[in-house]
N, C-alpha and C positions, 0 to 999 in steps of 0.2 A: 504493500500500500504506500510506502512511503515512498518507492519511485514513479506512481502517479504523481503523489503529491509535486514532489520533486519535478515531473514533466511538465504540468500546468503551469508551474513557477515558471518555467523557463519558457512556455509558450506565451505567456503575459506579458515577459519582458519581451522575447524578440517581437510582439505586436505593439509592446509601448515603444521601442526604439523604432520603430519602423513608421508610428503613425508621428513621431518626434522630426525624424528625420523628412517625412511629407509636407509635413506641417512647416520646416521650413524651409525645407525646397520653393513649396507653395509661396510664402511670406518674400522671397526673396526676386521671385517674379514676379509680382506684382507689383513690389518696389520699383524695379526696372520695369517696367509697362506704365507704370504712372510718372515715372520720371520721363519716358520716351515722352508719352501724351502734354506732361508739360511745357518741355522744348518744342515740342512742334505747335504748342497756343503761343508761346512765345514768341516763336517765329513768326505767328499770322499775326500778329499785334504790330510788329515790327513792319511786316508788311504792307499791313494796310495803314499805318502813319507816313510810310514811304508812296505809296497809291494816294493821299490825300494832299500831301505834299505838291506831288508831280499832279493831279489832279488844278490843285490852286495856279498852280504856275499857266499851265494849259489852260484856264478861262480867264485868266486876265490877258493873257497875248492874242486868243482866238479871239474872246469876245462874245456876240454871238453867235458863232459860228461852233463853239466848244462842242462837243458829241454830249448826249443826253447819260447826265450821272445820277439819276433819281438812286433812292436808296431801296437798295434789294432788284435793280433795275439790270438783267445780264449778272446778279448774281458779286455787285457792286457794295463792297462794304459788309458783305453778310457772314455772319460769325459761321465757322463749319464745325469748331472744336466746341463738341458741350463740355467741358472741364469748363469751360471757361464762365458756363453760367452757377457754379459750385467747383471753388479750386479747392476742395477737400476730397471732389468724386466722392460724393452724399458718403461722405465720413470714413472714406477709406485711404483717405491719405491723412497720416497726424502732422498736428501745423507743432511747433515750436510754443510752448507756452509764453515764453518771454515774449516772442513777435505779438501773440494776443493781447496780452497786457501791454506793451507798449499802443497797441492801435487803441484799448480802451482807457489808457490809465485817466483821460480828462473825464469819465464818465465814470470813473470809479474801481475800474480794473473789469477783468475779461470773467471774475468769478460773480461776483454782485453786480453786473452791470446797470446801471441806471437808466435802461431805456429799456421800450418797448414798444412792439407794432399798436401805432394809432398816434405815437409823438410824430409833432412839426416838427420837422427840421430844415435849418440849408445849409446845401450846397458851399463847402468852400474849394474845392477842385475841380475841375474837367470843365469838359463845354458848358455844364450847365452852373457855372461857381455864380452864386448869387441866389439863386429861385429856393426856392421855400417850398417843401415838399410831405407827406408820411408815410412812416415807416410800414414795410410789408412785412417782411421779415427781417429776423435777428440771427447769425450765428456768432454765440460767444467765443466758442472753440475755435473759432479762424478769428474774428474779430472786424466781422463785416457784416453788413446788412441791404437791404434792397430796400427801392422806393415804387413809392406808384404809380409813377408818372415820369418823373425824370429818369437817365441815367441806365434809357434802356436802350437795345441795340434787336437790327435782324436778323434772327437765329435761323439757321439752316433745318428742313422740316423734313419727315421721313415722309417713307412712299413718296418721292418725288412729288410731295405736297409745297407750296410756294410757301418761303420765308414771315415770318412770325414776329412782330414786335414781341421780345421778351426781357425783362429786367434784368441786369448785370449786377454783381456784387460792388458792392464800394466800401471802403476803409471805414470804419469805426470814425476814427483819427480824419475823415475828410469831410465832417461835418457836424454841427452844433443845435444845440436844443433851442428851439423857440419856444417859446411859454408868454403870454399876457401880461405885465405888469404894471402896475401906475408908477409914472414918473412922480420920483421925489419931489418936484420942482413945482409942475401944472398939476399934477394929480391924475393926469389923463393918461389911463389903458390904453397900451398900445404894446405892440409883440417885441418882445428884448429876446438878442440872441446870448443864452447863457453856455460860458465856457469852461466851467466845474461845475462838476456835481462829486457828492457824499453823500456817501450811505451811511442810514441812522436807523437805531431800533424804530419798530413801529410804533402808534398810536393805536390802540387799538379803541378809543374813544371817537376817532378821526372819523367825518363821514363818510369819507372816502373807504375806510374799511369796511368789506361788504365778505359776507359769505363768499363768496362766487371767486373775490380778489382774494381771500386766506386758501381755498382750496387749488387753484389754475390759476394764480397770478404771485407776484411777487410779497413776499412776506415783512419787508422792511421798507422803510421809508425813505426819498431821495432830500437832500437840501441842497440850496445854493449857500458855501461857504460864507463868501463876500457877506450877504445880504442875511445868513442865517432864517432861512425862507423854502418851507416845504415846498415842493411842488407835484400836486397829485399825479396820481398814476392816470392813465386811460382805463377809461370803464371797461371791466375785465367783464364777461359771457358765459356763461357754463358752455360745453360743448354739447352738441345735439348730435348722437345719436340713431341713427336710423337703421328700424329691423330690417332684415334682407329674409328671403328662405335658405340659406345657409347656414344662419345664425340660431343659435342655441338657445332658449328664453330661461329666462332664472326659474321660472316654475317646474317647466321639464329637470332642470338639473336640481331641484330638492325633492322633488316627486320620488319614491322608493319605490321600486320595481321589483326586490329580489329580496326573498327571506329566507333565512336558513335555521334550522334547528340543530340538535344536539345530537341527535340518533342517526344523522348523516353525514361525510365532508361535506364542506363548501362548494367541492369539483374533484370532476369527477379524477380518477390516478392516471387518465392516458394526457390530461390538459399540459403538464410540467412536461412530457416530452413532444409535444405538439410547440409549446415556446420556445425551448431549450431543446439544441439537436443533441439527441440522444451518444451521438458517438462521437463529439468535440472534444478535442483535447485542451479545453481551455473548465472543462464539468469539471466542477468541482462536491457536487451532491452525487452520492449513489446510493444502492439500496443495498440494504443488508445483506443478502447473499452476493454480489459482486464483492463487497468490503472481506465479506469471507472466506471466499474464492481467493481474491489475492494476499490474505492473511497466512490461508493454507501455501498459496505457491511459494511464501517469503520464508515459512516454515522450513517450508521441504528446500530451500534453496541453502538456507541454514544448515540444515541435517547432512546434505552432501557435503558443505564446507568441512563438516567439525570430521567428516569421514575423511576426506582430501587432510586435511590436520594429523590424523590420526595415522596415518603413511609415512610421516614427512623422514627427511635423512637425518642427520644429527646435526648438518651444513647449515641445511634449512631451517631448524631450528633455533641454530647461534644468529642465523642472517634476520628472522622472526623478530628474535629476543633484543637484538640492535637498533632493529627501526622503531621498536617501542620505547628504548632508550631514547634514541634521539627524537620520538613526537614527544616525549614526555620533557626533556629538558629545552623545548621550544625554539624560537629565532636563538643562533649565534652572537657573539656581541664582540666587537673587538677590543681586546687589551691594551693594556697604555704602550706596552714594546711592541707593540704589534703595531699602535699608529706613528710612533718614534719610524720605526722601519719604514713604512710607509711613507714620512714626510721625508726621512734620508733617500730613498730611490727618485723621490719627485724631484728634491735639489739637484740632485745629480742628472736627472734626463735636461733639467730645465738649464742648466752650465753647461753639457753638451749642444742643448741647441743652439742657447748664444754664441757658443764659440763654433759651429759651422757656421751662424750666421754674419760674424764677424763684429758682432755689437758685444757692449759691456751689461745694460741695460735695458727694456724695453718699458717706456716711457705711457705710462694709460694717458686716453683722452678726455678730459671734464668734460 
């Protein structure tokens, strides 16, 4: 029995080294497949600034006469790499924590961020630096988010379907909170673009704290530093839900269907080898006459040894009696004349070498 055991052990491991060694095979191609996909978004970014470029030049010289550049016009200006509408590749590529934080730290850092879909914002980069926009979505883990209007581009569509206005991510770090405020001065409400925020424990007295905002929305509260001045959150929503016929209803899953008594199993004795193949060398349950079967074989594998014993020459018995000496008195250990010897032949191969080599010395490098 014990060198079942003994087989299973070792069919475990050669299946855990094996799904180990998959696993990062797997991990390390995907690495390089996502790094290919990024150089070649790169490149078409690169491209098409070089296309706009040359573009601008050609309609001020032609005039017009310039050839027709609409966008997505012949396939003009249109994004081809989706990486580029999520440079995480929906969370399979891990961004750098530092980079995330640095794109949020005016907003509080990339773990508490201080914003969420439904804040004004504007615009302080790209073509659109200025306009005043809200948020669609937030990814803290990259440190970007999308708008609703601005800051979109046309994305390349499947099934040879025609190009797509779709929103492009943009930096955390390339845009700032609008919020209403009255001027100190006139008194008169008007939208301040605010450039810190800090996170502070909640109010939970605050109107703004709702049901809805404790359970799917953020738990803390934002202030503007400067001014020591909350600024509420966007009205948080519960999420709705919709039954499909796929979907399972909470009643069917507390409904009991199946009872069992005492005077029979649960299931029936063929079910455990209907789950479990019966002849795997990875089984580690068996039934009592298997276990006693190979109890018996281990027996009788015994019984011929102590016979094969019972033979031996009187060689074989001093040669016996030796290796039980030495498993008994364990690893060797070396002695202090024994490491003395050892560092004397080292000197000496090490003073032959240098003197083939014609040095006195050899010099390590810091």
């Amino acid at each position: 029995m014990d060198k079942i055991v003994r087989r299973v052990a070792l069919a475990q491991r050669s299946a855990t080294r094996r799904t180990q060694r998959a696993t990062r095979r797997q991990k390390i191609q995907s690495y390089y497949r996502a790094d290919g996909t990024i150089k070649v978004a790169n490149r078409e970014i690169i491209d098409n600034i070089k296309d706009a470029k040359k573009a601008a030049k050609e309609d001020w010289e032609l005039g017009p006469l310039a050839p027709q550049r609409d966008l997505g016009f012949n396939n003009y200006g249109v994004v081809t790499q989706p990486i580029r509408q999520d440079w995480s590749n929906y969370g399979q590529i891990k961004y750098q924590t530092k980079l995330a934080e640095q794109r949020c730290a005016w907003a509080g850092g990339a773990k508490m961020l201080n914003l969420a879909p439904g804040d004004r914002v504007v615009i302080f980069e790209g073509h659109d630096k200025g306009k005043i926009d809200t948020i669609k979505t937030i990814q803290p883990e990259t440190g970007s988010l999308t708008l609703e209007k601005y800051n979109r581009a046309m994305v390349k569509s499947m099934l040879d379907q025609p190009p797509r206005s779709q929103p492009i991510p943009l930096s955390v770090d390339a845009v700032r909170l609008v919020y209403p405020l009255p001027d100190p001065v006139t008194g008169v409400t008007k939208d301040t673009v605010i450039r810190q925020l800090k996170s502070v424990p909640p109010r939970m007295e605050s109107p703004n704290m709702t049901i809805e905002r404790w359970r799917y929305g953020n738990k803390w509260d934002r202030v503007v530093p400067s001014l020591n001045r909350i600024i509420p959150w966007p009205e948080t929503s519960a999420p709705e839900f919709e039954m499909t016929a796929n979907d399972t209803a909470r009643e069917q899953v507390e409904e009991r269907t199946f009872y069992y008594s005492l005077t029979a199993p649960p299931m029936p004795e063929g079910v455990i080898d209907e789950l479990r193949n019966k002849y795997s060398k990875f089984r580690t349950r068996h039934e009592g006459w298997y276990v006693a079967a190979k109890e018996a074989e281990a027996r009788a594998e015994e019984r011929r040894g102590e016979a094969a014993r019972s033979m031996q020459t009187p060689l074989e018995e001093f040669n016996e009696m030796q290796r039980a000496i030495r498993d008994a008195g364990g690893e060797p250990e070396l002695s202090e004349d024994m490491l003395a010897k050892i560092g004397e032949v080292m000197a000496k191969s090490k003073a032959e070498a240098l003197k083939r080599a014609g040095v006195s010395e050899v010099e390590s490098k810091q």
